[in-house]
C-alpha positions as CSV (number, residue, x, y, z in Angstrom):
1,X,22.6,21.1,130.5
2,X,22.9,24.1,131.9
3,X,25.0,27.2,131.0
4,X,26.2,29.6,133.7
5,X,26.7,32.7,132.6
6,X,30.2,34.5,133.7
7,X,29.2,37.9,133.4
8,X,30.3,38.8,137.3
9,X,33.6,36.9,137.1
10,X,34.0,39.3,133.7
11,X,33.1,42.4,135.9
12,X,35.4,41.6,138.5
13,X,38.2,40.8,135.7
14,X,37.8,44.2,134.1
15,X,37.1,46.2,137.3
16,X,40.5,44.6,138.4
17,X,42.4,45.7,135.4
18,X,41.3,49.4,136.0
19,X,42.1,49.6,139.3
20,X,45.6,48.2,138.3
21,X,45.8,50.3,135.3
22,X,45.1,53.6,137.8
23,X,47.2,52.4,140.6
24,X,50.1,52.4,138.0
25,X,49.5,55.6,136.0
26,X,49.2,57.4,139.4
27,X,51.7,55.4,142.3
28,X,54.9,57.5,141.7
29,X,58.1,55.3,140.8
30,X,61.7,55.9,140.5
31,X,62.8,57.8,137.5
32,X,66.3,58.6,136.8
33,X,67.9,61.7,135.0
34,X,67.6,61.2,131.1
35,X,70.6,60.7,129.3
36,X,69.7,63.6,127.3
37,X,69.7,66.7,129.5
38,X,71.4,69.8,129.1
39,X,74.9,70.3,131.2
40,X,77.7,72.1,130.9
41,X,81.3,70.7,131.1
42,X,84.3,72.6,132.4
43,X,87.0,70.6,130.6
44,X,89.8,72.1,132.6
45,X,88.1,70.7,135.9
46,X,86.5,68.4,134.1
47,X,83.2,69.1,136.3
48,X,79.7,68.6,135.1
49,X,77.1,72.0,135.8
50,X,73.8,72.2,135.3
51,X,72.2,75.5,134.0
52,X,70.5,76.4,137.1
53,X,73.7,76.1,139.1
54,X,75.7,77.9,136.7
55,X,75.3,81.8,138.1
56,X,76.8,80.2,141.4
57,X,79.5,77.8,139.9
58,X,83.1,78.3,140.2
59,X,84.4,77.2,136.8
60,X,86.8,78.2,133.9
61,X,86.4,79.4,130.5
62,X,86.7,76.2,129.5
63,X,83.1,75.3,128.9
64,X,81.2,73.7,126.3
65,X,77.2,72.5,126.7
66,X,76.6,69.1,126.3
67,X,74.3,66.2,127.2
68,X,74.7,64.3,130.9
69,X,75.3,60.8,128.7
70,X,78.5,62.5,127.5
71,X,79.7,64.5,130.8
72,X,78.8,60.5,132.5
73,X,80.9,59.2,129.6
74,X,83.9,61.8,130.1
75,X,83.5,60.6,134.0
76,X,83.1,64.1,135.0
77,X,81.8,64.8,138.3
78,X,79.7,67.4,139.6
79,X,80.8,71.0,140.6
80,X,78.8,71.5,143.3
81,X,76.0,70.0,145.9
82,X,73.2,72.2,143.7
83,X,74.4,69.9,140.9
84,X,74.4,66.8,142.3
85,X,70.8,67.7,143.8
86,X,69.5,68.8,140.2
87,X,70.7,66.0,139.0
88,X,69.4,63.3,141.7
89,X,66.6,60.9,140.2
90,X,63.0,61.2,141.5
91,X,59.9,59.8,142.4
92,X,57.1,60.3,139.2
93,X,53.7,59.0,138.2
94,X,53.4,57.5,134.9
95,X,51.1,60.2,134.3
96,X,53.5,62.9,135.4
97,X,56.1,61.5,132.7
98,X,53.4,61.4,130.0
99,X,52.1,64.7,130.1
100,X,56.2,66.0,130.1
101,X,56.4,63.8,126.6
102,X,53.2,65.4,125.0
103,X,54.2,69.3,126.1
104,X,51.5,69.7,128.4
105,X,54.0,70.1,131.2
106,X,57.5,71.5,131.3
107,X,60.0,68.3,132.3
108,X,61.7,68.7,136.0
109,X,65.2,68.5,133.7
110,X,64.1,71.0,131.1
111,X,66.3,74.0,131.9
């Protein structure tokens, strides 16, 4: 009997699984706005703000910072279009999201 060895159908298994592995740490996917960002609420107009729209908004004294989970809970809605635009998901590498969750780059919602 005679034994085949598999060693090239193991290269091309493992060279497969890197290329994979780097096509999905790298190809940008869909990431939405994380419960867990900063906002501010106007409770008298019950509008949502973001903190680099707030110079600009138009809002009361009514204000109280929060989390985006809570203004989404409250059904608030955004003051403005800069809001909405801060606010609108985006396209990010796996890679791009990893380095935001070690500190080795600041977050696109970290205002």
């Amino acid at each position: 009997m005679i034994h085949v060895s598999s060693s090239k159908s193991h290269f091309s298994n493992q060279y497969f699984f890197r290329a994979d592995s780097f096509y999905l740490a790298f190809h940008p996917g869909d990431r939405s706005t994380p419960g867990n960002t900063r906002v501010i609420l106007d409770h008298s107009l019950q509008w949502v703000v973001t903190p680099p729209c707030f110079n600009s908004a138009k809002v009361t004294n009514n204000l109280t910072e929060s989390k985006l989970s809570r203004a989404e809970k409250l059904q608030y809605k955004p003051d403005s279009t800069c809001t909405e635009e801060s606010l609108a998901g985006m396209k990010q590498t796996l890679f791009q999201i990893l380095l935001e969750k070690i500190g080795a780059k600041k977050g696109v919602w970290d205002w």
